[in-house]
Each structure stands twice: as C-alpha cells, then as structure tokens.
C-alpha positions as CSV (number, residue, x, y, z in Angstrom):
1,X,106.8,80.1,96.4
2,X,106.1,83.2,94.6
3,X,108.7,85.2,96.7
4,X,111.3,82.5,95.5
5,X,110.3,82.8,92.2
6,X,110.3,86.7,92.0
7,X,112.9,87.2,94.3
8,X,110.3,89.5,96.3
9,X,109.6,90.5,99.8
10,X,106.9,92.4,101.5
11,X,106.3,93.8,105.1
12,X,102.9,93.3,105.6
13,X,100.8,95.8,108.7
14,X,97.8,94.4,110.0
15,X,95.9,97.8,111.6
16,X,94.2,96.8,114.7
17,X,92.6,99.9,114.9
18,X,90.9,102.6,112.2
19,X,91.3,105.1,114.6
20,X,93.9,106.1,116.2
21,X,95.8,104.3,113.6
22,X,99.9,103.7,114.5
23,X,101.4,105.8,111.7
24,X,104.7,105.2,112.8
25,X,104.8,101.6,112.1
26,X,103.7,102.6,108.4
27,X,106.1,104.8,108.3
28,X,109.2,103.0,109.5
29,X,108.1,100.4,106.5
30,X,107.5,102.9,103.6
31,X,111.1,104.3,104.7
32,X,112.6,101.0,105.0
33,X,111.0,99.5,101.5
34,X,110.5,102.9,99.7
35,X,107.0,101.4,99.1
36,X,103.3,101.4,99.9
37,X,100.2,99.4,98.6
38,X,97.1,99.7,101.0
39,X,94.6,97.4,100.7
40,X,90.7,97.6,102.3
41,X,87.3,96.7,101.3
42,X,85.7,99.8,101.4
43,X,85.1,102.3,98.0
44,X,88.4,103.4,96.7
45,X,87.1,107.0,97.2
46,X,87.1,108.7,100.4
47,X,88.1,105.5,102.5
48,X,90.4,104.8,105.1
49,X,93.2,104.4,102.2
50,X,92.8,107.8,101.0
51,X,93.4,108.9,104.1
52,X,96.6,106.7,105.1
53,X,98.2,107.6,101.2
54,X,97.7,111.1,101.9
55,X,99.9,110.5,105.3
56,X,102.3,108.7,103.6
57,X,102.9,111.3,100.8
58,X,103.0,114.3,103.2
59,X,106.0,112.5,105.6
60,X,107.5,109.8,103.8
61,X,107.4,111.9,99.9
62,X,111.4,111.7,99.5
63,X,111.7,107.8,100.3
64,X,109.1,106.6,97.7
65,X,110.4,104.9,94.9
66,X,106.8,104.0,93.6
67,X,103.4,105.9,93.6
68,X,101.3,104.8,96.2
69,X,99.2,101.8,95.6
70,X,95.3,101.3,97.1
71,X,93.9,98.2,96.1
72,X,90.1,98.5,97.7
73,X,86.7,98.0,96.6
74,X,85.2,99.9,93.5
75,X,83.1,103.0,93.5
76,X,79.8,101.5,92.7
77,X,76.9,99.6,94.2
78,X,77.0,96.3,93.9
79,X,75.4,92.9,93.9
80,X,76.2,90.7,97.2
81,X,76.4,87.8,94.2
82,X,79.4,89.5,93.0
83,X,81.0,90.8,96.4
84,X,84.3,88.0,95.0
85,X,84.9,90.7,92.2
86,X,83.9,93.9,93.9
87,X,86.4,93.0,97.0
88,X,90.4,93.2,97.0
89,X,91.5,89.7,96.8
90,X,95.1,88.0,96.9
91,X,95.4,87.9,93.0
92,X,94.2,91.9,93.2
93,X,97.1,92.8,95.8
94,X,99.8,90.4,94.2
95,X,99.3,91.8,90.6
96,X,99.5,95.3,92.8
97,X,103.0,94.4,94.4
98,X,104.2,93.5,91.0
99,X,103.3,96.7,89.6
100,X,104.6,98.9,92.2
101,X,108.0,96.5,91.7
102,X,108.0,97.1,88.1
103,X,108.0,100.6,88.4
C-alpha cells in the first residue's frame, strides 16, 4: 500500500553472510537506484554498516543521488525493557527511505 501511495520502490538485500559479504550484489543496486539505507541491530558506531557505507562511498561515490543511510541501534547501553526503541524497526527504516527520497 505504501508503495501505491508514494509511488516508491525499494530493492531490498538480505546478507546471508557478515563475512565474506557479496559486495557486488550491493553494488549493482546502489548503481541501479542511486541509493543506499543499511539497516542492522548493532550500535551505529563501528558496526557492520559503517563498514558496508564506507564500501559503497569508495566504488559506487559518482552514482549516489543521496547520502548514505544506516538505520541501526543507538550508541548506548540499554535496558532489555526497551530493546522495541533501541532496535531499527519498520517505522525507523520507512521514515529512512522517505528521507533519502526527499533528498
């Protein structure tokens, strides 16, 4: 419904693997879409999206029509009570597509 109503649509990559990771894939979509939002549960810093933005910018710099996007956890201990608003979620990474739309 929301792609109707926005008139938007997203290539989603499912790693099956951290490590070795299948950066081609990635890149064929950022080239295709001129986009990238990575999403994970880990901290924001130092996690596997830092890594995989860094990629991006060094081979796919000329294609992006948006900064990079990392929708992840946030840089702080937390609470297991509150893991719903420490973790990514699908309102998180739609309001996250949107933005790197808008842009």
């Amino acid at each position: 419904m929301a792609e109707e109503a926005l008139g938007i649509t997203c290539e989603v990559i499912d790693l099956r693997t951290l490590y070795p990771y299948d950066f081609d894939i990635i890149k064929r979509s950022v080239l295709k879409t001129g986009r990238a939002l990575i999403s994970h549960e880990a901290p924001i810093t130092s996690g596997l999206g830092s890594e995989l933005s860094s990629r991006i910018q060094e081979e796919c710099f000329l294609s992006l029509e948006a900064p990079i996007k990392r929708i992840c956890g946030y840089d702080t201990p937390f609470p297991h009570i509150h893991e719903p608003l420490y973790y990514p979620d699908r309102f998180k990474i739609f309001e996250g597509i949107k933005e790197t739309i808008k842009y």
